[in-house]
N, C-alpha and C positions, 0 to 999 in steps of 0.2 A: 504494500500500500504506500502510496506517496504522504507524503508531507504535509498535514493541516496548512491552509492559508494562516498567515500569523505564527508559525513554526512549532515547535514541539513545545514552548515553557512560555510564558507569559508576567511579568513581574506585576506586583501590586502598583510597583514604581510606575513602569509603562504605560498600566490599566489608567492611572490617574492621569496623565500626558496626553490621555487618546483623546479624539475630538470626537464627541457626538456624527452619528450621519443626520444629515439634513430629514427633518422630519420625524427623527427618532430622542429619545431623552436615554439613549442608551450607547456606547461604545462597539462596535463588533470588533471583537479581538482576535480569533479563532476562529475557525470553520472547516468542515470534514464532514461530508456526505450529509447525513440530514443534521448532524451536531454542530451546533454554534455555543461561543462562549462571551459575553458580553460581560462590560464594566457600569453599573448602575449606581448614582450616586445623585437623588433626588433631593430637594431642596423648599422645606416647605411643606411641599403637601407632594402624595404619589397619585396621578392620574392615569394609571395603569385601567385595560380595558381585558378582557380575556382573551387569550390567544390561542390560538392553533393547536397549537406543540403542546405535549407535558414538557416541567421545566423545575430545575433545583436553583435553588437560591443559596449559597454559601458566604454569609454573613462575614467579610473583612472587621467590619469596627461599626460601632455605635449599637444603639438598643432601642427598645420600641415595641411598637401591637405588631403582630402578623393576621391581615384578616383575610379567610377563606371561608365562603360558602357560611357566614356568616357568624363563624369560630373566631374569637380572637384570641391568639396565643404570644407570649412575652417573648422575645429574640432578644441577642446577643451574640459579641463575635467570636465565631466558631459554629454558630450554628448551622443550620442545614434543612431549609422549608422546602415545603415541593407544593407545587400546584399541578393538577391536572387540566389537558386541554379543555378551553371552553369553561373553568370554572372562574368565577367572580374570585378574586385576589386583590390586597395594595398593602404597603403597608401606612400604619397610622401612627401619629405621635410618638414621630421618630425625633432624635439626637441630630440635632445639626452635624457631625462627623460619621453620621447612617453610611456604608457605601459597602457593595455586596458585586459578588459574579454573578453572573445567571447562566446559567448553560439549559437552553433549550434542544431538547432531542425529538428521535422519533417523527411518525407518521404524523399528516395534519390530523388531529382528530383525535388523539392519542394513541397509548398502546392499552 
């Protein structure tokens, strides 16, 4: 198999340098087949909408609600959410220093 776009490692250093794409509040760092790996670091409030893809969240820094499906659950960093394709997700009353990877995988539609 070849090479993910974005190489084999990714630093939190780089993650924070990357520029949003136009239209997205998110960084693409990564990518390999149906896997992508994104740098998120919302500000404020998250306007996240449901997506596609299932998707893990792995918590860099800061703390906060994680809300799914109308669950609110406490985060911190090292954590490790997941959302399912197409479920209601954001997070809420976050820490100004909030910022997380996302790696969406898989089918649209989930697995």
């Amino acid at each position: 198999m070849g090479e993910p776009r974005g190489g084999w490692r990714i630093t939190a250093q780089a993650a924070r340098a990357a520029q949003n794409e136009p239209g997205r509040s998110s960084a693409l760092l990564m990518d390999h087949g149906s896997m992508s790996v994104r740098y998120y670091a919302p500000r404020g409030h998250d306007p996240q909408q449901p997506h596609e893809q299932d998707e893990l969240y792995v918590v860099l820094s800061g703390h906060g609600t994680f809300l799914r499906c109308g669950n609110r659950t406490p985060f911190g960093p090292g954590d490790v959410l997941f959302a399912a394709a197409g479920e209601e997700h954001r997070f809420e009353e976050f820490s100004d220093d909030f910022e997380t990877w996302v790696v969406f995988y898989g089918p649209k539609g989930g697995e």
